[in-house]
KOLFISE-828545 format. One record per residue: x, y, z of N, C-alpha, C, O in turn. Coordinates in steps of 0.05 Angstrom, whole numbers, plus 5000, padded with zeros to 4 digits. Example, Ala and Ser with C-alpha at 12.3 -4.5 7.8 and 13.67 -1.06 7.14 Angstrom:
@nx->5264 | ny->4886 | nz->5156 | cax->5246 | cay->4910 | caz->5156 | cx->5264 | cy->4934 | cz->5156 | ox->5285 | oy->4934 | oz->5169;
@nx->5257 | ny->4955 | nz->5142 | cax->5273 | cay->4979 | caz->5143 | cx->5258 | cy->5001 | cz->5157 | ox->5268 | oy->5023 | oz->5161;
This chain:
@nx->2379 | ny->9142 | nz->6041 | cax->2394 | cay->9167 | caz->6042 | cx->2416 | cy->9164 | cz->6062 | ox->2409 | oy->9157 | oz->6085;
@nx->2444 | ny->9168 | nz->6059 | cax->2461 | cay->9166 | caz->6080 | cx->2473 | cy->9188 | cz->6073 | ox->2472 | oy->9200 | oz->6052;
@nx->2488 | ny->9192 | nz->6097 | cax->2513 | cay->9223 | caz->6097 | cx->2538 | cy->9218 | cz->6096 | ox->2551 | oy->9211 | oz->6115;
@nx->2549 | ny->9222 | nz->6064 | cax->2578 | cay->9211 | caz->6055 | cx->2594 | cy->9233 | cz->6058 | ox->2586 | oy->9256 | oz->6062;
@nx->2629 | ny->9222 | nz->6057 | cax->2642 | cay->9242 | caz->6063 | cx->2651 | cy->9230 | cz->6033 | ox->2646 | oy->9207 | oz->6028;
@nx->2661 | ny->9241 | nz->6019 | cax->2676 | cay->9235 | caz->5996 | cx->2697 | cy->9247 | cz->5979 | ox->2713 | oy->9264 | oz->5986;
@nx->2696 | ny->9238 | nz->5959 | cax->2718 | cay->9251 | caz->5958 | cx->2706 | cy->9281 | cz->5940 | ox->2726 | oy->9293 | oz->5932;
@nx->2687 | ny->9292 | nz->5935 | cax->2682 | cay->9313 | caz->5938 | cx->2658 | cy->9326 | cz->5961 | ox->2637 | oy->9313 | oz->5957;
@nx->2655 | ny->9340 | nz->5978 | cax->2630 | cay->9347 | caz->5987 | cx->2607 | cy->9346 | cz->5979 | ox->2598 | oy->9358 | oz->5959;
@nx->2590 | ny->9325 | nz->5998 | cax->2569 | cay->9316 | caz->5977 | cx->2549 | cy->9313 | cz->6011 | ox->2560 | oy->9315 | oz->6033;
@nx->2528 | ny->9309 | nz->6006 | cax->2505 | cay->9291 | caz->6020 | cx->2488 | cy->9282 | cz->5999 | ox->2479 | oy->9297 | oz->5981;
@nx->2481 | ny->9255 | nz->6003 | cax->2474 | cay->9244 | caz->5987 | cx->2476 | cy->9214 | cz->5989 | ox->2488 | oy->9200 | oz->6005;
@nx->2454 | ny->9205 | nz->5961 | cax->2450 | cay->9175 | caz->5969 | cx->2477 | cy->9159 | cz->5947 | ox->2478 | oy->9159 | oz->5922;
@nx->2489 | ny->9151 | nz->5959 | cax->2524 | cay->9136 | caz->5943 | cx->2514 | cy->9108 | cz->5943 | ox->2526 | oy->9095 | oz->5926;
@nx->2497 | ny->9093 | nz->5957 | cax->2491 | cay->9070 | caz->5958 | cx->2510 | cy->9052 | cz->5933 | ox->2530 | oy->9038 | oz->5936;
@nx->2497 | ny->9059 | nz->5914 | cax->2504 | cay->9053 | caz->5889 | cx->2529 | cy->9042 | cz->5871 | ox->2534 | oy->9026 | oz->5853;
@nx->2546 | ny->9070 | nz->5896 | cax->2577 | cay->9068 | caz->5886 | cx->2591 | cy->9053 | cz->5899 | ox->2584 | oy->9045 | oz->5921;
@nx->2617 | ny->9046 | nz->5887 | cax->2637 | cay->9025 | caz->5897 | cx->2648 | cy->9048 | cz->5910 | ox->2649 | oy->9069 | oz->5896;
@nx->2658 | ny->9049 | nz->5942 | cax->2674 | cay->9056 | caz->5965 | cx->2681 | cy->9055 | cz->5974 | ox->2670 | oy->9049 | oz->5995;
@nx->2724 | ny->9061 | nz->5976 | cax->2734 | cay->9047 | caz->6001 | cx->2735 | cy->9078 | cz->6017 | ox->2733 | oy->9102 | oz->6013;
@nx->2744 | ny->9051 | nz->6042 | cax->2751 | cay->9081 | caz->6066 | cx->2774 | cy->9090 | cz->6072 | ox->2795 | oy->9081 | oz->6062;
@nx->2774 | ny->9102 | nz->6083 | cax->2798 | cay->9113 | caz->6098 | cx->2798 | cy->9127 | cz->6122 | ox->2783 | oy->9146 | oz->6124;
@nx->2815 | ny->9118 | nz->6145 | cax->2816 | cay->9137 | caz->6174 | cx->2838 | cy->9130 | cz->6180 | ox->2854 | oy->9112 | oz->6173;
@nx->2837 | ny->9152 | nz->6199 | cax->2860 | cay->9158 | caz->6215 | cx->2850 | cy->9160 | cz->6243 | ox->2829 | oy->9171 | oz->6249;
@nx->2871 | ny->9148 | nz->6264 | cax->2872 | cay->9157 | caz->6286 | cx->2898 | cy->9166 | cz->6306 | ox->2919 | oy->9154 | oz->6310;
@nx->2889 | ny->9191 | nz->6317 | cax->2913 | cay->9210 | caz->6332 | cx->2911 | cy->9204 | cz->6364 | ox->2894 | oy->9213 | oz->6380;
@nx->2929 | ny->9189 | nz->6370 | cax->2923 | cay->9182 | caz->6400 | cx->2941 | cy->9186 | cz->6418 | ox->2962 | oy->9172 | oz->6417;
@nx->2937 | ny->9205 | nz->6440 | cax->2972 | cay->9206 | caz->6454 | cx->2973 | cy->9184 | cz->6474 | ox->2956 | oy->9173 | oz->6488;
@nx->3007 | ny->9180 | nz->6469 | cax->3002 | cay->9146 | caz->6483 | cx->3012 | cy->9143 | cz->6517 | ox->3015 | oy->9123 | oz->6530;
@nx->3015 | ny->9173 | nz->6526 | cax->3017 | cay->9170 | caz->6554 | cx->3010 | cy->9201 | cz->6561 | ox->3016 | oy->9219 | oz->6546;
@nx->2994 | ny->9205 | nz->6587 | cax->2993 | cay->9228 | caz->6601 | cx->3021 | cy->9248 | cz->6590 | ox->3044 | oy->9243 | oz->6584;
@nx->3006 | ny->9273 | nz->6592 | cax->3024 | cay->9296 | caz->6583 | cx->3024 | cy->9317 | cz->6594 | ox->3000 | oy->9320 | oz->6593;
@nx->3031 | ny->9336 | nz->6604 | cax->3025 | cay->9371 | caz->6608 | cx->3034 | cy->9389 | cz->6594 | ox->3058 | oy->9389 | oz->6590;
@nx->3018 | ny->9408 | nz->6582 | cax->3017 | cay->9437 | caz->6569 | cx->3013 | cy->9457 | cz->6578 | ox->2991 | oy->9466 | oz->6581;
@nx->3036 | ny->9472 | nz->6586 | cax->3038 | cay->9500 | caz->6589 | cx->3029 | cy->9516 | cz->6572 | ox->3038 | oy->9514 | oz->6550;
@nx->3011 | ny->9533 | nz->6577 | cax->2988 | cay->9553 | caz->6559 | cx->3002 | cy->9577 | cz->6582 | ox->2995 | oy->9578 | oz->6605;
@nx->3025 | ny->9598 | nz->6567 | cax->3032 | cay->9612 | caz->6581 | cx->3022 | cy->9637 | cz->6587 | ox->3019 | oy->9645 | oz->6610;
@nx->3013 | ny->9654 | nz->6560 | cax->3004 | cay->9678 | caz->6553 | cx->2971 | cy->9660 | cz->6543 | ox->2966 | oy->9637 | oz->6536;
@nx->2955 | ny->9683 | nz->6547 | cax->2925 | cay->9686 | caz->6554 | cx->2921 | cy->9694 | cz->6516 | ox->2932 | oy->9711 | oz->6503;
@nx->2892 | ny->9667 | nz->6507 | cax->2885 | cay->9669 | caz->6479 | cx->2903 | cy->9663 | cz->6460 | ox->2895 | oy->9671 | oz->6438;
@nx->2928 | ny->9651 | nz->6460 | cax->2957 | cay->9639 | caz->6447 | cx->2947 | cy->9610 | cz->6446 | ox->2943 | oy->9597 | oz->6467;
@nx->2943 | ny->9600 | nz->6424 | cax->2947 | cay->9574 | caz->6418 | cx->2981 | cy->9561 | cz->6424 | ox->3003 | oy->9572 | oz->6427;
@nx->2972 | ny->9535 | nz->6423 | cax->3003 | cay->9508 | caz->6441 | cx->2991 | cy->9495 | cz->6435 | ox->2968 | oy->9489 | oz->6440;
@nx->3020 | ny->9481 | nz->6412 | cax->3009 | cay->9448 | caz->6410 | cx->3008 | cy->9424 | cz->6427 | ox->3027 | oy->9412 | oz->6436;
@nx->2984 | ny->9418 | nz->6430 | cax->2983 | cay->9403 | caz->6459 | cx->3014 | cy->9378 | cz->6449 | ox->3021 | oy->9366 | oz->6428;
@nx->3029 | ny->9379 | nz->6483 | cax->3047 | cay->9363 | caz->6484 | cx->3041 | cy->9330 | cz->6485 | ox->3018 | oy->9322 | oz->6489;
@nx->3067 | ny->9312 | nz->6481 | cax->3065 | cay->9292 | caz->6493 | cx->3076 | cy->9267 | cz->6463 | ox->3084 | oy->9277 | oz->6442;
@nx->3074 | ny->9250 | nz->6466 | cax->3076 | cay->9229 | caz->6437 | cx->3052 | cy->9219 | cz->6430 | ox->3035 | oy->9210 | oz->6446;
@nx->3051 | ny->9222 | nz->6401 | cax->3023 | cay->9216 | caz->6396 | cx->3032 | cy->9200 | cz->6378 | ox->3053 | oy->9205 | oz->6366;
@nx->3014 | ny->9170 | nz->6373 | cax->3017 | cay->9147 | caz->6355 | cx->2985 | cy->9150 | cz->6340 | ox->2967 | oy->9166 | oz->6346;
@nx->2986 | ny->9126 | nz->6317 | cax->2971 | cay->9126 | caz->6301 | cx->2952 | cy->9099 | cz->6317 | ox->2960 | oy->9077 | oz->6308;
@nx->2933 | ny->9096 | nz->6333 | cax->2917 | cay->9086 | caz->6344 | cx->2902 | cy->9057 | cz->6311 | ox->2900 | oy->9033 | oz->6312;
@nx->2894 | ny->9074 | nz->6288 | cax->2884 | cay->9049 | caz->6278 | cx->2889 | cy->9076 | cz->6245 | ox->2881 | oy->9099 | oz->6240;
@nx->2902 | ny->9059 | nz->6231 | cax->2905 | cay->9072 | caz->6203 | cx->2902 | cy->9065 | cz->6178 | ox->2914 | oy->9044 | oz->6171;
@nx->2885 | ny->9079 | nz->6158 | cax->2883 | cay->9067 | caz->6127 | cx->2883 | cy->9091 | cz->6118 | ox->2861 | oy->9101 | oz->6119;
@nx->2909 | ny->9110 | nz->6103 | cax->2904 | cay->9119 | caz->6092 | cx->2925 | cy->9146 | cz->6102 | ox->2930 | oy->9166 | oz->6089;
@nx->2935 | ny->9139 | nz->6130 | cax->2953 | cay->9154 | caz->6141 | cx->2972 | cy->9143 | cz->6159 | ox->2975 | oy->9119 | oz->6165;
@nx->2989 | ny->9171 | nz->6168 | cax->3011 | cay->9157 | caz->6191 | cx->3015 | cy->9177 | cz->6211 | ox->3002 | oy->9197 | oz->6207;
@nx->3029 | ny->9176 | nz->6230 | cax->3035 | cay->9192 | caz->6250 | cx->3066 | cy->9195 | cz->6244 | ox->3081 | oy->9176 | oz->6244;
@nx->3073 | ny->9227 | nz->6239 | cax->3101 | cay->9234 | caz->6226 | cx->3104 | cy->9263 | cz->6249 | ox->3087 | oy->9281 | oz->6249;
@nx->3124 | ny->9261 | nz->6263 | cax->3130 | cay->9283 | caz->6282 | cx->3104 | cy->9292 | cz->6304 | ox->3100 | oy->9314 | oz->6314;
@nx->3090 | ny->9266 | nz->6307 | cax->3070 | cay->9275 | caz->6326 | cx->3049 | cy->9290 | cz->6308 | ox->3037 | oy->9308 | oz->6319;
@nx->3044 | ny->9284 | nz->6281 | cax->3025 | cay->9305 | caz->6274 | cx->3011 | cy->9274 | cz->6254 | ox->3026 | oy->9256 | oz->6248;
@nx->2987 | ny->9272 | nz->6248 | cax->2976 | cay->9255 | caz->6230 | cx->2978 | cy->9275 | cz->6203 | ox->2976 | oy->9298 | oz->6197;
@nx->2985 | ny->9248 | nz->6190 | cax->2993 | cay->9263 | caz->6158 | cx->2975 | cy->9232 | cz->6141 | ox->2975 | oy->9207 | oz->6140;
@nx->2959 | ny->9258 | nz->6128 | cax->2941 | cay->9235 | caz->6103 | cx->2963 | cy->9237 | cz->6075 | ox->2976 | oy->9255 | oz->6064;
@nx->2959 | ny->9202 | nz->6073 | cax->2979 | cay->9191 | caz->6057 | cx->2968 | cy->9186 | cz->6030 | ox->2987 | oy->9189 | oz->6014;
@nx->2943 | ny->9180 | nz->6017 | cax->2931 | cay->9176 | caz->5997 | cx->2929 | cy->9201 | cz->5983 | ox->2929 | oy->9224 | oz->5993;
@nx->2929 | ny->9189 | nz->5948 | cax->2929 | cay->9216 | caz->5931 | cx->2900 | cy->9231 | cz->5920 | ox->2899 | oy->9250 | oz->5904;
@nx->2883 | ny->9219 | nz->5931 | cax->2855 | cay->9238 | caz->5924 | cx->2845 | cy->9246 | cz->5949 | ox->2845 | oy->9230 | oz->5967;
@nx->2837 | ny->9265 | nz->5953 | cax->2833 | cay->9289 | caz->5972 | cx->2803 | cy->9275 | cz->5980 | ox->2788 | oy->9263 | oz->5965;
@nx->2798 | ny->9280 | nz->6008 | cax->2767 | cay->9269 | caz->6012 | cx->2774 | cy->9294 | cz->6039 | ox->2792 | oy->9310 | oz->6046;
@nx->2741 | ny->9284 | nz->6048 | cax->2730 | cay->9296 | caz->6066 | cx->2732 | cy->9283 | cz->6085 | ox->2732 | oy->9260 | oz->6076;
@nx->2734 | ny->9281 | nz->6115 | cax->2728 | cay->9262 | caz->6133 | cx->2716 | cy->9284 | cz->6160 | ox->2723 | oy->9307 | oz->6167;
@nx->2691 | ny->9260 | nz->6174 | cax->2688 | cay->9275 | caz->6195 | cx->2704 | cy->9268 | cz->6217 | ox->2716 | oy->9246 | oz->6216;
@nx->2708 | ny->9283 | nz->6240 | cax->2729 | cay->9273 | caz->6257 | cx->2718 | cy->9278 | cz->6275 | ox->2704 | oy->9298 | oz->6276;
@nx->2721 | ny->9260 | nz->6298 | cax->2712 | cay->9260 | caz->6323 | cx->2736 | cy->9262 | cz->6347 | ox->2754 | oy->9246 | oz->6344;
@nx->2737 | ny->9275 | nz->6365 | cax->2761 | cay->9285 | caz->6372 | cx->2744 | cy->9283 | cz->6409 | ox->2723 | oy->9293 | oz->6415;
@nx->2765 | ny->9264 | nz->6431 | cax->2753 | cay->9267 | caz->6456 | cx->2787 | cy->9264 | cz->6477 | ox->2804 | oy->9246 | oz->6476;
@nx->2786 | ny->9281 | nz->6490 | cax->2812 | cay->9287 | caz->6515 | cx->2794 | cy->9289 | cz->6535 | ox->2772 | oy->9299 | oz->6534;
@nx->2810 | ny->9275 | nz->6562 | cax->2810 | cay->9272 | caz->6588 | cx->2827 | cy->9302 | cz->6604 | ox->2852 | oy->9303 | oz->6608;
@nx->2811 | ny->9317 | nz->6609 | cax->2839 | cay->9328 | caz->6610 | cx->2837 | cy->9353 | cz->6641 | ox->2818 | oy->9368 | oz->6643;
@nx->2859 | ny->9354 | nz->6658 | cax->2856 | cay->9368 | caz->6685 | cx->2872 | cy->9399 | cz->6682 | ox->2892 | oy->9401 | oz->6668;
@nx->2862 | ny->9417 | nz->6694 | cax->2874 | cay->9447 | caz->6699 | cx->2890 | cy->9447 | cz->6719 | ox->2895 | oy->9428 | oz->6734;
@nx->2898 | ny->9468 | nz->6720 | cax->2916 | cay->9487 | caz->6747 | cx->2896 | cy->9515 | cz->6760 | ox->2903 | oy->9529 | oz->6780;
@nx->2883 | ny->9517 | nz->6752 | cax->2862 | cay->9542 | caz->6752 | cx->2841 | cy->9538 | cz->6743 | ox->2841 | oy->9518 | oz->6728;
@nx->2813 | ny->9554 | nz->6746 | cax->2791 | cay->9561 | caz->6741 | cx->2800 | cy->9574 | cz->6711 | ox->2820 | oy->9588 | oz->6712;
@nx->2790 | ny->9572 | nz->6689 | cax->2788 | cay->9581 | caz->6664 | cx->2777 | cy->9565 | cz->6643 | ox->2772 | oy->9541 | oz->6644;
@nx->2772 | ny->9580 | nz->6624 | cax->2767 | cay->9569 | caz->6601 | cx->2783 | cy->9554 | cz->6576 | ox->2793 | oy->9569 | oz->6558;
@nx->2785 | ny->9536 | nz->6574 | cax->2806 | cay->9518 | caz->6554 | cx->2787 | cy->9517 | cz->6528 | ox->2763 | oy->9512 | oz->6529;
@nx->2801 | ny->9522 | nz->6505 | cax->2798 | cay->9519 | caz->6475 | cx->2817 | cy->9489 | cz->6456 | ox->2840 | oy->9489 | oz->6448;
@nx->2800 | ny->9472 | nz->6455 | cax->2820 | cay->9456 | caz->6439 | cx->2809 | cy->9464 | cz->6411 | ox->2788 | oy->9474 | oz->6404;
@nx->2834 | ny->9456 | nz->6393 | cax->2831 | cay->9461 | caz->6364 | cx->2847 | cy->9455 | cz->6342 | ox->2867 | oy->9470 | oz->6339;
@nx->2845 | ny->9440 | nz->6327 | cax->2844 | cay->9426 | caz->6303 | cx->2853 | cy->9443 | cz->6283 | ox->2840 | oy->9462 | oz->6273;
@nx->2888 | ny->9431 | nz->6273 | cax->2899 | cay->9449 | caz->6263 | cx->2915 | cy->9438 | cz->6232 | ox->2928 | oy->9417 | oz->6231;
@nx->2913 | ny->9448 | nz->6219 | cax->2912 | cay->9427 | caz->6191 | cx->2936 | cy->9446 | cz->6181 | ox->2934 | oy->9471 | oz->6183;
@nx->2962 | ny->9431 | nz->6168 | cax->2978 | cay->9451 | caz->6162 | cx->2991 | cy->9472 | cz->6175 | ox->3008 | oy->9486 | oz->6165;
@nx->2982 | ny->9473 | nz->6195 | cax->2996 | cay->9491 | caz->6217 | cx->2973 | cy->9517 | cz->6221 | ox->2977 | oy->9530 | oz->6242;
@nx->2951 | ny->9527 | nz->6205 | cax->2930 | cay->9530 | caz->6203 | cx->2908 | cy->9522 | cz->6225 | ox->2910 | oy->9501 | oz->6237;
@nx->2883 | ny->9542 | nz->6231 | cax->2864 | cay->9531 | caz->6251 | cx->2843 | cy->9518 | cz->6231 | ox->2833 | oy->9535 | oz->6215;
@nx->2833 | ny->9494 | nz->6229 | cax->2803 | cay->9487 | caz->6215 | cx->2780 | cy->9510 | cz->6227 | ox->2776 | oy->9520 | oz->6249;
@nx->2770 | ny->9513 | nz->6208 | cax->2751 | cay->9531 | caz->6213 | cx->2722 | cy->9513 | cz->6229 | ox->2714 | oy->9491 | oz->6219;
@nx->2713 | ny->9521 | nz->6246 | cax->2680 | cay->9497 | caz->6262 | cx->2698 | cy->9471 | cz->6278 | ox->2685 | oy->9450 | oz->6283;
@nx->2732 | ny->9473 | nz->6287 | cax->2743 | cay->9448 | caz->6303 | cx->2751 | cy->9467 | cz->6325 | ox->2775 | oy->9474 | oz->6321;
@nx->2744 | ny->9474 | nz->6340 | cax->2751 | cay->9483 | caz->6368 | cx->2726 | cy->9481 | cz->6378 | ox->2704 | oy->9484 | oz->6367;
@nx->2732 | ny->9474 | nz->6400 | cax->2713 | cay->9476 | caz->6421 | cx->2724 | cy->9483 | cz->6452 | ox->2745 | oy->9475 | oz->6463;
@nx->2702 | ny->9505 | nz->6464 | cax->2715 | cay->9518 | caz->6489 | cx->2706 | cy->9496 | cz->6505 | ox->2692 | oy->9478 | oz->6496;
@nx->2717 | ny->9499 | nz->6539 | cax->2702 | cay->9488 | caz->6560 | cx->2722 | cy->9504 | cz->6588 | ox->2745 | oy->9510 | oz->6590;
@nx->2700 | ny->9505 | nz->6605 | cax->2700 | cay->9523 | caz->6623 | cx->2711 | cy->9504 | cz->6649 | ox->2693 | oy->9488 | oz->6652;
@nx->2728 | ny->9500 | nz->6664 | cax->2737 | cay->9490 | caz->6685 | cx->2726 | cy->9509 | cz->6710 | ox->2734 | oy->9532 | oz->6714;
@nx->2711 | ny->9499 | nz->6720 | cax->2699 | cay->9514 | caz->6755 | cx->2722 | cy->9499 | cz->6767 | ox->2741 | oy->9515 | oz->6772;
@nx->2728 | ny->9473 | nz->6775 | cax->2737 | cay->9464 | caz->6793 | cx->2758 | cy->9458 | cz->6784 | ox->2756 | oy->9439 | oz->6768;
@nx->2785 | ny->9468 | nz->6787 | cax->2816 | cay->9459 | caz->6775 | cx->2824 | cy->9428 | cz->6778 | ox->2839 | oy->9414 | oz->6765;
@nx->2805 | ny->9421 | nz->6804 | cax->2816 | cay->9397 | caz->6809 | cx->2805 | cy->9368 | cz->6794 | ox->2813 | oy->9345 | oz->6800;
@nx->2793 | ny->9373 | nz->6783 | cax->2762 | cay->9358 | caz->6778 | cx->2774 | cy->9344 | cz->6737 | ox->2778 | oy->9363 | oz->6721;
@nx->2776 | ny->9326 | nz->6730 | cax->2778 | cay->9308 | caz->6699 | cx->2754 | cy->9314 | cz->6694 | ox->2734 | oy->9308 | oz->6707;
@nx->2758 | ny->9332 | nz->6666 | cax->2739 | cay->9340 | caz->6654 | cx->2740 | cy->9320 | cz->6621 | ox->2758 | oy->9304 | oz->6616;
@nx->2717 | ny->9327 | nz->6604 | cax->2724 | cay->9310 | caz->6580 | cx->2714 | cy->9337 | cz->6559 | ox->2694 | oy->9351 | oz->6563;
@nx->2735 | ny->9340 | nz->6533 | cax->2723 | cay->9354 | caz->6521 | cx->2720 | cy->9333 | cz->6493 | ox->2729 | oy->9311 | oz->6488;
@nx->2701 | ny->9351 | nz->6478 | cax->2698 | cay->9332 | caz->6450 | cx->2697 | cy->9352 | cz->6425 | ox->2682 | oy->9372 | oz->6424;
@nx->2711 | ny->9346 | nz->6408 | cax->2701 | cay->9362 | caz->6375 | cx->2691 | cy->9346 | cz->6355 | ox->2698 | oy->9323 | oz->6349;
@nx->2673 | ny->9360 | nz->6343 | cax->2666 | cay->9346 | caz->6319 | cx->2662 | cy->9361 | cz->6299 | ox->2648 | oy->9382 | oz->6303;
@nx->2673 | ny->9354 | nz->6272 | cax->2677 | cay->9372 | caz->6254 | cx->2677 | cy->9349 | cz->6232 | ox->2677 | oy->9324 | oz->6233;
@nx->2677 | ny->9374 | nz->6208 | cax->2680 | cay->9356 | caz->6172 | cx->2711 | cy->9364 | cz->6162 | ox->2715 | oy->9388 | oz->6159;
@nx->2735 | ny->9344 | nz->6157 | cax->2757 | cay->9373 | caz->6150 | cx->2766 | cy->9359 | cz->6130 | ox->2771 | oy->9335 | oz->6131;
@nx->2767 | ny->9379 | nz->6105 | cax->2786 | cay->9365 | caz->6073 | cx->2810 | cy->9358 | cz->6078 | ox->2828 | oy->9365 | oz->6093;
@nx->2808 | ny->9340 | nz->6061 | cax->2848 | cay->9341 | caz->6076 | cx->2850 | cy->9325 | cz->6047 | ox->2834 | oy->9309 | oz->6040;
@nx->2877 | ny->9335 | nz->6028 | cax->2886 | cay->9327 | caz->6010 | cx->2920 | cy->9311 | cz->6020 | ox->2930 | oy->9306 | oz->6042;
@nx->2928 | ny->9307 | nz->5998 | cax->2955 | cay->9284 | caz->6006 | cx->2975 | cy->9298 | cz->6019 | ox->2987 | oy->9315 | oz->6006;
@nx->2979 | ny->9295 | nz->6040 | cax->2999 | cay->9301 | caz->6056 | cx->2996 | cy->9328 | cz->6075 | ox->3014 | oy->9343 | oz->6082;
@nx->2969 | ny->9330 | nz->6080 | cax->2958 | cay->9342 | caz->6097 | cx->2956 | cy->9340 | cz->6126 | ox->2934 | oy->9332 | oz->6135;
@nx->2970 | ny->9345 | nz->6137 | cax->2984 | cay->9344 | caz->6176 | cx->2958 | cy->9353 | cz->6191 | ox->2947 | oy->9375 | oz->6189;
@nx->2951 | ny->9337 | nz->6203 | cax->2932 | cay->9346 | caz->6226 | cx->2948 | cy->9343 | cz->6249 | ox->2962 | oy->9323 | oz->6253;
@nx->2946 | ny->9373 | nz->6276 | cax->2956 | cay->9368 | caz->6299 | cx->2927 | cy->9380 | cz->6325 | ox->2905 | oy->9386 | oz->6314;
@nx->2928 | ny->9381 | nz->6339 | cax->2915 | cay->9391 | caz->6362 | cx->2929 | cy->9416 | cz->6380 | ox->2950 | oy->9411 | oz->6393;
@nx->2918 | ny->9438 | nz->6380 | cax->2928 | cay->9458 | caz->6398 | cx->2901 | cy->9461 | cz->6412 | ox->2879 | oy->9452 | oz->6406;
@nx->2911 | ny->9480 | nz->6434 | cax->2898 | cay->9491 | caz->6459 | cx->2906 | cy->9520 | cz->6467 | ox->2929 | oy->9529 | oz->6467;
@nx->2881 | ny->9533 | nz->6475 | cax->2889 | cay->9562 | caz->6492 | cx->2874 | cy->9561 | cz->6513 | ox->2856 | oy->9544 | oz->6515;
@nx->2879 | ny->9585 | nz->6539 | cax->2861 | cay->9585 | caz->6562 | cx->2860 | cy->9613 | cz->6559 | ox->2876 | oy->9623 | oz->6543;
@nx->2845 | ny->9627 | nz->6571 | cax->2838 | cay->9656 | caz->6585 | cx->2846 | cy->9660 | cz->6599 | ox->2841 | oy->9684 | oz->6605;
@nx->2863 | ny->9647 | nz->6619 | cax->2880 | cay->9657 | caz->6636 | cx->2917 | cy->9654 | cz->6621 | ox->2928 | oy->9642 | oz->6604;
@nx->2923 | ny->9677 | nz->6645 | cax->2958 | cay->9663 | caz->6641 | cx->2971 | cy->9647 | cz->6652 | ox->2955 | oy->9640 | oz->6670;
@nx->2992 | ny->9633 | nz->6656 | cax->3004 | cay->9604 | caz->6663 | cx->2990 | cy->9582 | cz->6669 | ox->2991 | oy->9570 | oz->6691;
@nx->2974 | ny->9576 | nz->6647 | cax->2949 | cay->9554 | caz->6655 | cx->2968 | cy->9520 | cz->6647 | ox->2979 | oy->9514 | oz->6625;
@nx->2967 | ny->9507 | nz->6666 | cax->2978 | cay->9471 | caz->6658 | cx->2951 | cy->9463 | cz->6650 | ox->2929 | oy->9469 | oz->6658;
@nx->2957 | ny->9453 | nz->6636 | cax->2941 | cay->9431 | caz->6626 | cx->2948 | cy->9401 | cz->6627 | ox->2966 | oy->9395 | oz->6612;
@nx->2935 | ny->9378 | nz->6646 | cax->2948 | cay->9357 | caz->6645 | cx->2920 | cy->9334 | cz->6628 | ox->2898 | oy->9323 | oz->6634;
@nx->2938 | ny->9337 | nz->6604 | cax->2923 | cay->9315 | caz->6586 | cx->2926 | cy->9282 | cz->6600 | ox->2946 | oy->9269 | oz->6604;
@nx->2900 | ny->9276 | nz->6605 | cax->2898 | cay->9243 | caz->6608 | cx->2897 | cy->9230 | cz->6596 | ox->2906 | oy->9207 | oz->6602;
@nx->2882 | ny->9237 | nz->6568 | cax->2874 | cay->9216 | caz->6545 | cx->2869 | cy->9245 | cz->6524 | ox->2862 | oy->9268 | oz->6529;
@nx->2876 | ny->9229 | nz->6500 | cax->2870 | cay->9257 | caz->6472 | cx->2869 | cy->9232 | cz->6451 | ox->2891 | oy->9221 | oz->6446;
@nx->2845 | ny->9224 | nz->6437 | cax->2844 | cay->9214 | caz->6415 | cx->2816 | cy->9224 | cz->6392 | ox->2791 | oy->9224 | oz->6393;
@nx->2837 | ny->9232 | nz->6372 | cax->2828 | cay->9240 | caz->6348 | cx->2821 | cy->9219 | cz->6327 | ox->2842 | oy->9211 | oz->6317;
@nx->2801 | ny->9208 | nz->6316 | cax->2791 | cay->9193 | caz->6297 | cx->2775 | cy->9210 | cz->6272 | ox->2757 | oy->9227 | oz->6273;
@nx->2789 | ny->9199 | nz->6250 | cax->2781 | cay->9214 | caz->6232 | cx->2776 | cy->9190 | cz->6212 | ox->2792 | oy->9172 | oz->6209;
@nx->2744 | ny->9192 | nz->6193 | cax->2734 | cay->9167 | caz->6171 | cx->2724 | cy->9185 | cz->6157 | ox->2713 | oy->9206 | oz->6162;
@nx->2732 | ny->9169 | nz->6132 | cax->2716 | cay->9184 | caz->6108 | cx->2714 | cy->9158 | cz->6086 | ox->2721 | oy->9135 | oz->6094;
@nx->2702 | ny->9163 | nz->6051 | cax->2698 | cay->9139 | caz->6042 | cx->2702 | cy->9159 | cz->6017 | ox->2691 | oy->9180 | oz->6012;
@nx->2721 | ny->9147 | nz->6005 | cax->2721 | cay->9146 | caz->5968 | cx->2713 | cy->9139 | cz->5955 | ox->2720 | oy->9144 | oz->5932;
């Protein structure tokens, strides 16, 4: 029994079937900061983001765009390094189309502003041909920086 992503939503045993893959990876390729100005306002986290390792996509305006013509599922694993200006709560989240994925945010709570924290998402997200994945962020406070150290998004699935 294994857990396929495919090209329709499935769990299930595929053993059987012939399957290629496909992933993508969203990786920013140098430290960045994001101004999160107004409080619960998503911002697309800043900075240049390249395609770290790709079959099946590309990195077009900083956003990953799936390039293949049958629609699959992929799970995505998503991990940032990343420092505050304040005590608050940060939201990253996974934004498909300009759209939020529904189960890809995850909060995390900064006590110590000063202190590299790591957040992580994990999620299942459809994505048909030419479907843009980007990363935004909000905090609970107002004028919150955010200084991204590392942000890489990996996303696999199998046809």
């Amino acid at each position: 029994m294994i857990f396929c992503l495919g090209k329709k939503d499935c769990i299930g045993n595929r053993a059987s079937q012939a399957r290629s893959e496909s992933h993508g990876q969203l990786r920013l390729e140098s430290p960045a900061d994001t101004n999160l100005s107004e409080t619960d306002t998503y911002y697309k986290v800043s900075g240049n983001f390249i395609d770290g390792d790709a079959n099946g996509f590309e990195v077009v305006d900083n956003k990953l765009k799936y390039i293949r013509d049958s629609g699959i599922c992929f799970l995505l694993n998503g991990v940032s390094d990343l420092q505050v200006n304040k005590a608050c709560t940060i939201t990253y989240s996974l934004f498909k189309n300009g759209v939020l994925v529904p189960g890809a945010q995850t909060p995390h709570t900064f006590v110590n502003p000063s202190k590299t924290s790591n957040i992580s998402i994990t999620a299942i997200c459809k994505l048909d041909k030419n479907d843009e994945l980007e990363v935004f962020a909000k905090s609970d406070e107002i004028n919150t920086i955010i200084s991204v150290h590392t942000l890489n998004d990996t996303l696999w699935g199998s046809i």
